[in-house]
DSSP file (Angstrom, degrees, kcal/mol; ACC not computed):
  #  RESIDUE AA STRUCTURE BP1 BP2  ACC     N-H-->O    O-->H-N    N-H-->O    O-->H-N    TCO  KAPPA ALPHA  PHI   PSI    X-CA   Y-CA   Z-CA
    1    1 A X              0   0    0      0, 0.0     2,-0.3     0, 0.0     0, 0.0   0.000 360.0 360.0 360.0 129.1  -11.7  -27.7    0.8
    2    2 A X        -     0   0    0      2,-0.0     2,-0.2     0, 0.0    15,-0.0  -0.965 360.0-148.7-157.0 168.2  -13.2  -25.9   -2.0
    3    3 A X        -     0   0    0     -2,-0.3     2,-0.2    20,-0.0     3,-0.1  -0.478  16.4-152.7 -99.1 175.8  -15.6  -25.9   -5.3
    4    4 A X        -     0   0    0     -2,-0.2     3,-0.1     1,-0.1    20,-0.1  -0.953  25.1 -76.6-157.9 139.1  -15.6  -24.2   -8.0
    5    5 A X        -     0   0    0     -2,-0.2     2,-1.2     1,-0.2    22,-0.2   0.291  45.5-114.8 -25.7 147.8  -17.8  -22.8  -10.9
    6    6 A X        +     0   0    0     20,-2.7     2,-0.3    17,-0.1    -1,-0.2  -0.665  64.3 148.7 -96.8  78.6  -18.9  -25.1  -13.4
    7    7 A X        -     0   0    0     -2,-1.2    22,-0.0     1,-0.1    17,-0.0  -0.735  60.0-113.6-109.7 157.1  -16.9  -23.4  -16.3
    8    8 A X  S    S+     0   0    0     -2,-0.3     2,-0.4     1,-0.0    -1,-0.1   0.886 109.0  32.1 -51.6 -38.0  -15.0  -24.7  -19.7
    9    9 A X  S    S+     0   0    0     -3,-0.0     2,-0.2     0, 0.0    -1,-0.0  -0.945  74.1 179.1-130.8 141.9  -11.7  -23.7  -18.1
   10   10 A X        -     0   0    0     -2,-0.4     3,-0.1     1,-0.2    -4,-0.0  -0.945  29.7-141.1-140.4 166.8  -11.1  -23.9  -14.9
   11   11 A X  S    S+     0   0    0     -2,-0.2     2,-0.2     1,-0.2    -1,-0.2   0.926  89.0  43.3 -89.6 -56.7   -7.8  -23.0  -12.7
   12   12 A X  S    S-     0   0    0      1,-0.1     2,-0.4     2,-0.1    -1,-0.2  -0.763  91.7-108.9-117.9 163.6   -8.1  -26.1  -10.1
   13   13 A X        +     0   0    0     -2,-0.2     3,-0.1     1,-0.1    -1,-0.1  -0.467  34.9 176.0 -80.1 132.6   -9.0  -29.4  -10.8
   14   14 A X        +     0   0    0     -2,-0.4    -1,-0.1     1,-0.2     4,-0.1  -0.237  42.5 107.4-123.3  43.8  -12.4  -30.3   -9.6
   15   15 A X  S    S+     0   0    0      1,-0.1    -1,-0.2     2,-0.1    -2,-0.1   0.228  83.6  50.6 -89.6  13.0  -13.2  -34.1  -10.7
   16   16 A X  S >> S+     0   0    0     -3,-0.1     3,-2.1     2,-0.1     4,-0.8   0.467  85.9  89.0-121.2 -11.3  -12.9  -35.6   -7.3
   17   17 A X  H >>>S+     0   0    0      1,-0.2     3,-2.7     2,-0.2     5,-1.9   0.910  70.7  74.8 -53.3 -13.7  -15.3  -33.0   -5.7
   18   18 A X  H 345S+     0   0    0      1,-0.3    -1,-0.2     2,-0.2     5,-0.1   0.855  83.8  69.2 -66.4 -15.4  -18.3  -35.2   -6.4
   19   19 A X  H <45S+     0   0    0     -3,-2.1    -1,-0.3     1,-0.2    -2,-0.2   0.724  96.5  50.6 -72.2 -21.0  -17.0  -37.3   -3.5
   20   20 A X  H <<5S-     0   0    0     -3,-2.7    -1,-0.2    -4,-0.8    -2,-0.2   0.443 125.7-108.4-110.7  16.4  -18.0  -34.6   -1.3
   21   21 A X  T  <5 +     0   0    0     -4,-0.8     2,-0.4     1,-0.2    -3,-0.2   0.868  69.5 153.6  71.5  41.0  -21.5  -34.6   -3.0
   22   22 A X      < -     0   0    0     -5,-1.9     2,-0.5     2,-0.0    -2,-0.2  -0.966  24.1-178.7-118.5 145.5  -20.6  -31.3   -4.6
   23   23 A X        -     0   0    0     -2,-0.4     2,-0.4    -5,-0.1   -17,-0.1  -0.838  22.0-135.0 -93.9  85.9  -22.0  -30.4   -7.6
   24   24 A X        +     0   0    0     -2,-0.5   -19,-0.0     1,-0.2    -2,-0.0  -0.309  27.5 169.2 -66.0 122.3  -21.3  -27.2   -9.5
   25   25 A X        +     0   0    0     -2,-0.4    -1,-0.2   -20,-0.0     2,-0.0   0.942  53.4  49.0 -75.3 -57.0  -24.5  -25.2  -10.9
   26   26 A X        -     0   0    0      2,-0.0   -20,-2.7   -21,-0.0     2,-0.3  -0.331  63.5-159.6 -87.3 178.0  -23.7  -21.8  -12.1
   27   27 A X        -     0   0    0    -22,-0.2     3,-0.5    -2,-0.0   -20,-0.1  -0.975  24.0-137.3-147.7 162.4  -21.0  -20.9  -14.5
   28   28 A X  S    S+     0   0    0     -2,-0.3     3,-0.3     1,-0.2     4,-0.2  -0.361  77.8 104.9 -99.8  56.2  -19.1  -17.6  -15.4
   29   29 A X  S >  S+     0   0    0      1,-0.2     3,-0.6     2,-0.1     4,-0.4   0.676  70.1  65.0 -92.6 -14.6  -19.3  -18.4  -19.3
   30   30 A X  T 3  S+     0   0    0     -3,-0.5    -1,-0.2     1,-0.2     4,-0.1   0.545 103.6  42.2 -91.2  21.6  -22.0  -15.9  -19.6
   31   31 A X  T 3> S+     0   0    0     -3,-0.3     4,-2.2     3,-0.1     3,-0.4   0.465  89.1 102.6-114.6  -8.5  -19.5  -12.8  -18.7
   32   32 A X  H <> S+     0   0    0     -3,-0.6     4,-1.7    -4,-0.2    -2,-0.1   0.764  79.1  49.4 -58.7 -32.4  -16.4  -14.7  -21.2
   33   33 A X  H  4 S+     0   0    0     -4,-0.4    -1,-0.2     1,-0.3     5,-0.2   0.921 114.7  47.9 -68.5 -46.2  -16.9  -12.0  -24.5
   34   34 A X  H >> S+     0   0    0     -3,-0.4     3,-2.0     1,-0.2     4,-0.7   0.993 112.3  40.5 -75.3 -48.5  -16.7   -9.5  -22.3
   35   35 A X  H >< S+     0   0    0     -4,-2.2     3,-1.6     1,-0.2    -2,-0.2   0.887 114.4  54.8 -55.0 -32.6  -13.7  -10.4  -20.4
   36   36 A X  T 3< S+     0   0    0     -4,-1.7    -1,-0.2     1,-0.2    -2,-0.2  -0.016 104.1  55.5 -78.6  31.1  -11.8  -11.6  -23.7
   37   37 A X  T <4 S+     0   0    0     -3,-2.0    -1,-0.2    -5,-0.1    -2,-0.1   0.194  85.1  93.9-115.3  -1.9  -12.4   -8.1  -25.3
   38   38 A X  S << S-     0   0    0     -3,-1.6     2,-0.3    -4,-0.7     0, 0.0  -0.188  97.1-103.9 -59.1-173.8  -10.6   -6.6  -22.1
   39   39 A X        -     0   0    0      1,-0.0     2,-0.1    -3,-0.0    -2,-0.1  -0.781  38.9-100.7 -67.9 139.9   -6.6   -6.4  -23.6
   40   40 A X        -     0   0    0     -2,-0.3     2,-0.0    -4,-0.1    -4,-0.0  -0.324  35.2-119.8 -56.7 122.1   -4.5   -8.9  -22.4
   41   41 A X        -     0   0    0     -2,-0.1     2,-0.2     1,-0.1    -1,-0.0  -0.415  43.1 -96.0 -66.8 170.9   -1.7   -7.9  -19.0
   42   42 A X    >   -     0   0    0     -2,-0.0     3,-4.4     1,-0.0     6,-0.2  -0.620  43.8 -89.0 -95.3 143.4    1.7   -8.3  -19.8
   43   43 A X  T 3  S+     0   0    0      1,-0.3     5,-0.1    -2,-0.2    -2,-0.1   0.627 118.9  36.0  -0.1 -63.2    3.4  -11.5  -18.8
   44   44 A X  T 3  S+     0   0    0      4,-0.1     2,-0.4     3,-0.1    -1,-0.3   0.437  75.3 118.5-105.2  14.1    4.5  -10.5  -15.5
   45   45 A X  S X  S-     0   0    0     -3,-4.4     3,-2.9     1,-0.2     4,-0.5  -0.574  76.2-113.3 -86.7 135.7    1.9   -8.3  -13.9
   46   46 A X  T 3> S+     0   0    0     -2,-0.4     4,-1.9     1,-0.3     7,-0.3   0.506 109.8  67.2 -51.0 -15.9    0.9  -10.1  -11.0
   47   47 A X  T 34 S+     0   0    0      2,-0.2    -1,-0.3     1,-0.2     5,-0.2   0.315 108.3  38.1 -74.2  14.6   -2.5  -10.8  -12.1
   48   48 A X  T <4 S+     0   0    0     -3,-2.9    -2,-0.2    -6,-0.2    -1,-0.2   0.535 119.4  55.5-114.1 -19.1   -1.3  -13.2  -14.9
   49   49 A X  T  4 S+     0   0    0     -4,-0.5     2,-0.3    -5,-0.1    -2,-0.2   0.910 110.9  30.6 -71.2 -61.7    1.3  -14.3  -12.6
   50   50 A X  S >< S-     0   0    0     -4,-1.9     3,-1.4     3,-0.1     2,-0.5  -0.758  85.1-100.2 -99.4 137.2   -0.7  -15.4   -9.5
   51   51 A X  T 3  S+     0   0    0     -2,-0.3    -3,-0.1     1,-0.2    -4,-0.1  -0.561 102.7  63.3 -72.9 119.3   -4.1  -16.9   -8.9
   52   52 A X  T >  S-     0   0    0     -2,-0.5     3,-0.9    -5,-0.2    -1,-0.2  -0.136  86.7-139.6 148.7 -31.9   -6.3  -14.0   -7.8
   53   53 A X  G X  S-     0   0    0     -3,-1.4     3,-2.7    -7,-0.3     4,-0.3  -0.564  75.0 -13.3  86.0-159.9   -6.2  -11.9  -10.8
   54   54 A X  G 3  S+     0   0    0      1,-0.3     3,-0.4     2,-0.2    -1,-0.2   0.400 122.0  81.1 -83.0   0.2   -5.9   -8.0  -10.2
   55   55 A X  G X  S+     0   0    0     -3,-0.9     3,-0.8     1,-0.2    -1,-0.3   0.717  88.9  60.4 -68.5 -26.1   -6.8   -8.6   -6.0
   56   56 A X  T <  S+     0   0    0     -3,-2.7     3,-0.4     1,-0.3    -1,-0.2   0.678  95.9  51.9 -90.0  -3.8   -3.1   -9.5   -5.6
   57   57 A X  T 3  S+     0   0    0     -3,-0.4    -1,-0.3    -4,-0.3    -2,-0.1  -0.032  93.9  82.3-108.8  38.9   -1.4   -6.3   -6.7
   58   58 A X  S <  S+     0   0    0     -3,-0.8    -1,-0.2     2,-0.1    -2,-0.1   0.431  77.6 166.1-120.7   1.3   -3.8   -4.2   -4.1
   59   59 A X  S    S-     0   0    0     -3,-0.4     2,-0.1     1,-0.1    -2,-0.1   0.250  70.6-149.2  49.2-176.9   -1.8   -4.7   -0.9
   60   60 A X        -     0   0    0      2,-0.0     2,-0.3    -3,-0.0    -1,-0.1   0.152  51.4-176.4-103.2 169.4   -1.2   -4.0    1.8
   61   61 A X        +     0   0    0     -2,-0.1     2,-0.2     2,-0.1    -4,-0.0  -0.779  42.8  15.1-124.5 133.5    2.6   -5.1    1.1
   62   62 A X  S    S-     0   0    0     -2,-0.3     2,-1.0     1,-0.0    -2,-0.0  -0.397 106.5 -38.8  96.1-140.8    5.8   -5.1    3.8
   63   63 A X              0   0    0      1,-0.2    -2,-0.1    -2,-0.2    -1,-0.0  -0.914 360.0 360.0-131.9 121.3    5.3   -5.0    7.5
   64   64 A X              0   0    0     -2,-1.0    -1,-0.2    -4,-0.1    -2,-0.0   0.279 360.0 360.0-127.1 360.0    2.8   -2.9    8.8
């Protein structure tokens, strides 16, 4: 189970959460300028790739 931010775009679809009588408050629209004045990753770096953004290319990786 989970919510999510009450944002213009969002990554998962959240119309049925109201069936579990939640309700999203905040949103991260008041940080969007600055993140869309970052430059854009390239196609495949795993934060455009994967949901998690730049957390997934931090390891740790293999078998340890």
């Amino acid at each position: 189970m989970y919510g999510v931010s009450d944002n213009k775009t969002v990554w998962w679809d959240n119309r049925f959460a109201s069936k579990l009588d939640y309700a999203p408050k905040d949103s991260s629209e008041v940080f969007r300028a600055k993140v869309d004045a970052q430059p854009m990753p390239a196609d495949d770096d795993p934060a455009m790739v994967y949901q998690g953004g730049a957390f997934v290319a931090s390891g740790p990786f293999g078998d340890k």
